[in-house]
C-alpha positions as CSV (number, residue, x, y, z in Angstrom):
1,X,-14.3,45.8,78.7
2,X,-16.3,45.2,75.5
3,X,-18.9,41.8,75.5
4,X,-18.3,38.7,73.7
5,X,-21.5,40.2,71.3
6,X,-19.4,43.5,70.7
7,X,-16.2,41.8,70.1
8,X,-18.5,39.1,68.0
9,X,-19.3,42.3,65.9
10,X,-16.0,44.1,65.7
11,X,-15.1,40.7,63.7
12,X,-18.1,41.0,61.5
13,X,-17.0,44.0,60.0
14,X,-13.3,43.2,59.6
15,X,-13.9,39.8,57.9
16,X,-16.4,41.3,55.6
17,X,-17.0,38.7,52.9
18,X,-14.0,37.2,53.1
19,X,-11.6,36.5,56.3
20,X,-8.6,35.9,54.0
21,X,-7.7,32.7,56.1
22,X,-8.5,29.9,54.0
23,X,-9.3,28.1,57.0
24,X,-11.7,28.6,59.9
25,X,-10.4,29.2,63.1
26,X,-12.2,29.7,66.5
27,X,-11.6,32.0,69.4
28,X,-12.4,29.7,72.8
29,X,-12.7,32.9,75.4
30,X,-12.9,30.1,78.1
31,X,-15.9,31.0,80.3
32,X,-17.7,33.9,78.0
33,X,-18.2,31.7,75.2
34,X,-16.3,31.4,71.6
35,X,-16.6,33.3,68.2
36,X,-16.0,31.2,65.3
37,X,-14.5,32.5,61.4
38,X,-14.8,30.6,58.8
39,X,-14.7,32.5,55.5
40,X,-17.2,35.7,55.8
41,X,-19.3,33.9,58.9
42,X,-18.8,35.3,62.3
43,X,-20.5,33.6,65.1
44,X,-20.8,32.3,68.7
45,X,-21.2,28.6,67.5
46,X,-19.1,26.0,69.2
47,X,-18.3,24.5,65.7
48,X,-15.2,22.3,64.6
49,X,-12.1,24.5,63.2
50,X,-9.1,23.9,61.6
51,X,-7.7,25.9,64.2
52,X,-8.7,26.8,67.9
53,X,-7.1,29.6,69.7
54,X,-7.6,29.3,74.0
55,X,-7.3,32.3,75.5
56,X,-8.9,34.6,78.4
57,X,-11.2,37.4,76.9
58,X,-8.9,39.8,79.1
59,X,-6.0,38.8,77.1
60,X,-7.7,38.4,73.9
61,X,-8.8,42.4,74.2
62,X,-5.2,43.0,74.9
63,X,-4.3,41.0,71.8
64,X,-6.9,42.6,69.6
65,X,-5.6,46.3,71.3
66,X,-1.8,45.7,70.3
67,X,-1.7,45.3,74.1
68,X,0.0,42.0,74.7
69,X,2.8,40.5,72.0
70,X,0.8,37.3,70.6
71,X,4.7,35.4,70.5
72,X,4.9,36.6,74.2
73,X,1.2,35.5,75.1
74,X,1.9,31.8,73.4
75,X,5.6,31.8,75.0
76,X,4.0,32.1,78.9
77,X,0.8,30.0,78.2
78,X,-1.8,33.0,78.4
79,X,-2.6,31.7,74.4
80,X,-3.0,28.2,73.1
81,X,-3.3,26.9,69.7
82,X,-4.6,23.7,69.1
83,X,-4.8,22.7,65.0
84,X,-3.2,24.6,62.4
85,X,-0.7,26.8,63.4
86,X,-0.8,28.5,60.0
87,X,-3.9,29.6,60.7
88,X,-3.1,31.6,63.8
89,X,-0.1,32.6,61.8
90,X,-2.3,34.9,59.8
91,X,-4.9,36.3,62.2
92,X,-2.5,39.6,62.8
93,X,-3.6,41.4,59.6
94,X,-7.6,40.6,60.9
95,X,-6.7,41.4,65.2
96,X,-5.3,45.0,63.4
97,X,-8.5,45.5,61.2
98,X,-11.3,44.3,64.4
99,X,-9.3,46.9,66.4
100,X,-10.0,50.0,63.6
C-alpha cells in the first residue's frame, strides 16, 4: 500500500508540466487526505476543482494499477464524480502514466 505522499509523487512525475486536462480536478481519498491537479501542480491542498473524484485510496490504487474497471467502480458506487464529467473522462491516459 503506497502513502498518500508516494501516490502524491507518482502524479508529479506523470503530469510533468502539463496534466493535459484543461481543467483541474481533485482526488478526495476520503480519510487519507486529497491530491489536487490543476495544470503541472500536484498537491495535497483541499482546493476548489472543476471536477472532484470520491473514492477510497484502496480503490484508487486499484484504479491507478489497472486493477478495478473505472466504468465498473462508478457503476457500483466505489467512484463518485462530482463537477465535470469530462474531466474524469480524460484522467485514463494520466492513471496509465502515474502507474509507469
Amino acid at each position: 500500500m503506497a502513502t498518500l505522499e508516494e501516490i502524491t509523487e507518482q502524479f508529479k512525475l506523470a503530469v510533468g508540466a502539463d496534466s493535459g486536462l484543461g481543467k483541474s480536478i481533485k482526488f478526495d481519498l476520503k480519510g487519507p487526505g486529497v491530491i489536487y491537479i490543476n495544470g503541472g501542480t500536484v498537491s495535497n491542498e483541499d482546493l476548489p476543482a472543476d471536477c472532484t473524484v470520491t473514492v477510497s485510496k484502496d480503490d484508487f490504487e486499484k484504479l491507478a494499477k489497472g486493477q478495478l474497471d473505472p466504468t465498473m467502480a462508478f457503476m457500483t458506487g466505489k467512484l463518485k464524480v462530482n463537477g465535470d464529467m469530462s474531466v474524469a473522462m480524460k484522467l485514463q491516459p494520466l492513471l496509465a502514466k502515474a502507474r509507469g
